[in-house]
C-alpha positions as CSV (number, residue, x, y, z in Angstrom):
1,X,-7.4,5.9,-33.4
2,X,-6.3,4.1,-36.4
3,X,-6.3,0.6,-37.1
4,X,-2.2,0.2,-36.4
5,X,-0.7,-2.3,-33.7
6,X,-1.1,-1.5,-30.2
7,X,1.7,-1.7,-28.1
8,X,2.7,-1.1,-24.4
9,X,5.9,0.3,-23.4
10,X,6.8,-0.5,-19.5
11,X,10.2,0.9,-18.7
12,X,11.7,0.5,-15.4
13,X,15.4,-0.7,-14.0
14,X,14.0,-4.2,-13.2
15,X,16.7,-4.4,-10.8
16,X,15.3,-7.3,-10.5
17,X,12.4,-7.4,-12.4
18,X,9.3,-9.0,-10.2
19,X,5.5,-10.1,-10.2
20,X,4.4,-7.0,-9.8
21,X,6.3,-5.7,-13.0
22,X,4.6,-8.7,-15.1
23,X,0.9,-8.2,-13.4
24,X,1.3,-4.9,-14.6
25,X,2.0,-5.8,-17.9
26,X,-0.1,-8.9,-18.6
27,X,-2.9,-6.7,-17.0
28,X,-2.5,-3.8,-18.8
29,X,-2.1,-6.4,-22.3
30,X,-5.6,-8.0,-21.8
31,X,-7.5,-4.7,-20.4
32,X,-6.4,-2.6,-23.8
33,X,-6.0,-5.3,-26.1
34,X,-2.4,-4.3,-26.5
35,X,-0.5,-6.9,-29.7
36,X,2.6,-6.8,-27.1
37,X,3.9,-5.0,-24.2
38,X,7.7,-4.4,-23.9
39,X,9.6,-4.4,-20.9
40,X,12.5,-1.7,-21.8
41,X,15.2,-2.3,-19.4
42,X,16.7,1.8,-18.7
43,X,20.4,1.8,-19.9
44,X,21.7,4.5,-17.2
45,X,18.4,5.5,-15.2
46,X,19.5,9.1,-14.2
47,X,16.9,9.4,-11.2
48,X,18.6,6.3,-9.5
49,X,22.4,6.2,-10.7
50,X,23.2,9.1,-8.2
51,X,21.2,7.1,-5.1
52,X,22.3,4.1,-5.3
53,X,24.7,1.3,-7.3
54,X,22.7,-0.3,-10.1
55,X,23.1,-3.9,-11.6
56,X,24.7,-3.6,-15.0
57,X,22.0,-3.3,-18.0
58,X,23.0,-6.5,-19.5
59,X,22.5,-8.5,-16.1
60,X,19.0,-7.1,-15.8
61,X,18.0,-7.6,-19.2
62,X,19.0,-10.8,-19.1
63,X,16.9,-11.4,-15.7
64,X,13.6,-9.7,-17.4
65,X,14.8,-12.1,-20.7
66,X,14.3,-14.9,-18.7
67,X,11.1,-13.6,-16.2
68,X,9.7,-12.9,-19.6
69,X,10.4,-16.1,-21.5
70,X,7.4,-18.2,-23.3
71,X,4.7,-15.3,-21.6
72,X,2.5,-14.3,-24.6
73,X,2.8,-10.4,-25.9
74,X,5.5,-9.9,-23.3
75,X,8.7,-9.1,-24.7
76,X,12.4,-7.7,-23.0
77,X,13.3,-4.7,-24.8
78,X,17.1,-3.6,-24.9
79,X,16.3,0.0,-27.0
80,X,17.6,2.1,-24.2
81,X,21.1,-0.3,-23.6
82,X,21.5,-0.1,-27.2
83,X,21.3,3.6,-27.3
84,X,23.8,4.2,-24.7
85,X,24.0,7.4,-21.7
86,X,21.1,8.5,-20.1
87,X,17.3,6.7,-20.0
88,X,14.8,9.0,-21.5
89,X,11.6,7.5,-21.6
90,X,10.8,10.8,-24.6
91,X,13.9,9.7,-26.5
92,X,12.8,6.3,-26.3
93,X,9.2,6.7,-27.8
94,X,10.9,8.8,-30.3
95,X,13.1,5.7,-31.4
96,X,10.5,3.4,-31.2
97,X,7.7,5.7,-33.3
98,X,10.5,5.7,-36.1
99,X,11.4,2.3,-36.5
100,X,7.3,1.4,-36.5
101,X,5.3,4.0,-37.8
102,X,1.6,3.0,-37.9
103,X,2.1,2.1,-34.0
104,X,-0.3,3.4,-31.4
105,X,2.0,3.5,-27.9
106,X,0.6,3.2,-24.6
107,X,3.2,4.1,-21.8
108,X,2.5,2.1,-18.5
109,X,3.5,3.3,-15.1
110,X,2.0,2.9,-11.7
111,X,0.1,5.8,-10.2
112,X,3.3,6.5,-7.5
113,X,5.2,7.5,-10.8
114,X,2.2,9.3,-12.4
115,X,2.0,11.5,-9.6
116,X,5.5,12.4,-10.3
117,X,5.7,12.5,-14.1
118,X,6.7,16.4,-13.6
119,X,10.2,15.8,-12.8
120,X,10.4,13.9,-16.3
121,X,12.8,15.2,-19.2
122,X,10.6,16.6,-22.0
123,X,6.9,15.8,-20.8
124,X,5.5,17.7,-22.6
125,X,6.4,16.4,-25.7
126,X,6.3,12.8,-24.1
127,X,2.5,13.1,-23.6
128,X,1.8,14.4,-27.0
129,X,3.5,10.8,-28.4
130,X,1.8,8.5,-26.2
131,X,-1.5,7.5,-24.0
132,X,-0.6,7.0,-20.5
133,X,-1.9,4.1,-18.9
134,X,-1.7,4.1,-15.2
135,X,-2.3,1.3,-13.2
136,X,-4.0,1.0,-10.0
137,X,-2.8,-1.5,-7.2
138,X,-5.8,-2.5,-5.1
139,X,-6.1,-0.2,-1.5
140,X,-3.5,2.3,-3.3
141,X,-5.4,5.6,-3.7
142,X,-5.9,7.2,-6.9
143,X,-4.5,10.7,-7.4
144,X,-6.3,13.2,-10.1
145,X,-5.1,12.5,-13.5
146,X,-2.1,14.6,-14.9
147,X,-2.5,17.2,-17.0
148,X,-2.4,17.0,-20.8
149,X,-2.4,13.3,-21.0
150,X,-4.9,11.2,-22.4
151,X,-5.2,8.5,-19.7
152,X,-6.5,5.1,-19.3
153,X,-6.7,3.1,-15.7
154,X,-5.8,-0.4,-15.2
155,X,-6.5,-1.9,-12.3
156,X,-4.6,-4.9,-10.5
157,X,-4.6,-6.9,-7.5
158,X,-2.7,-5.0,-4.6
159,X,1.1,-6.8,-4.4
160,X,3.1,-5.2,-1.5
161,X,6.4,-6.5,-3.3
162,X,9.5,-4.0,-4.5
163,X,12.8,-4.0,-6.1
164,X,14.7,-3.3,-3.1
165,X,12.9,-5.5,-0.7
166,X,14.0,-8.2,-3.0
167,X,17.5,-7.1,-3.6
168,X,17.7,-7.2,0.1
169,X,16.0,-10.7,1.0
170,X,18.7,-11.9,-1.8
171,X,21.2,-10.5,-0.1
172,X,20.4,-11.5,3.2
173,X,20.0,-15.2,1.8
174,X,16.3,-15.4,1.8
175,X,13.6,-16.7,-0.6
176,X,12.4,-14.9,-3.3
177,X,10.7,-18.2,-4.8
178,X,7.0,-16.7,-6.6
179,X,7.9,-13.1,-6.2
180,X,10.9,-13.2,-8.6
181,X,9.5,-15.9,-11.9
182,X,11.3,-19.1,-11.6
183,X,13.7,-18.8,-14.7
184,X,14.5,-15.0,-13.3
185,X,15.7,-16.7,-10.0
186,X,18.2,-19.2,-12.0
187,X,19.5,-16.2,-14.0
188,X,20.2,-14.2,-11.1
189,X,22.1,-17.4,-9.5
190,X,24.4,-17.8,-12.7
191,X,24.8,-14.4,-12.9
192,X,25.8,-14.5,-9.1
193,X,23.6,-11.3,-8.7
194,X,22.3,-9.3,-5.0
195,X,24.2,-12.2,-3.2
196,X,26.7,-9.7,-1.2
197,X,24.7,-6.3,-1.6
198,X,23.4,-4.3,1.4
């Protein structure tokens, strides 16, 4: 591997964005030495548009803007908003390989979604671009690596927290206060986000 930056690509909905998002990423930055990790908030993510109602890309990257603010090497990433239509995490890689050649890319997913990466657009080509990093939460077993990927393991502590047990507590009035960054928390307020969803 050449002497290029490192960089790590988490993408998710962030809808909202939580600890377990920025363990990932912090953890995955200091095991592999990555120069930054970025947190690209999915524009239209197609495997969750037809399930459920999601926030509006602009509210959740400004949520992850905030969660994100004044952490070192962790940057919000609006690539996919700016593109427009659908979230592909191949297209993606594509667009960020172009605008910084030289860079090495580590794409970082947990090892629920590496079991799954099958039902991905274009993986094929995706795992020629990019090294999967797949991190493993404490007492969360650890499936067999998947095929034609070059793979490295991060492990973190195990957080039982989730997108849509937070979207629910915030809806039902509850406290989110540590599981959702302080900043994050005030930016939902404002942005009078989860308060009436069920």
């Amino acid at each position: 591997m050449g002497p290029g930056p490192r960089v790590g690509i988490l993408g998710g909905t962030f809808d909202p964005v939580h600890i377990g998002h920025l363990v990932a990423a912090t953890w995955t930055r200091d095991a592999l030495a990555l120069d930054r990790v970025l947190l690209v908030v999915a524009n239209e993510p197609w495997q969750k548009t037809s399930v459920r109602r999601v926030t509006s890309a602009e509210d959740r990257l400004a949520v992850v803007s905030a969660a994100v603010d004044g952490v070192p090497g962790l940057e919000p990433c609006r690539i996919e908003i700016d593109r427009g239509g659908p979230s592909y995490t191949v297209d993606t890689v594509r667009q960020l390989m172009a605008a910084h050649p030289g860079t090495h890319f580590y794409l970082v997913v947990g090892a629920d979604v590496a079991a799954d990466l099958d039902s991905w657009h274009d993986v094929a080509t995706l795992a020629t671009l990019v090294t999967l990093v797949v991190v493993d939460r404490g007492g969360v077993d650890r499936g067999p690596d998947p095929e034609g990927w070059q793979v490295e393991h991060v492990a973190i502590p195990a957080l039982d927290v989730s997108s849509s047990g937070l979207r629910q507590r915030l809806a039902d009035g509850q406290t989110v206060d540590v599981l959702i960054p302080a900043p994050a928390i005030l930016c939902i307020s404002r942005l009078g986000l989860y308060a009436e969803r069920r």
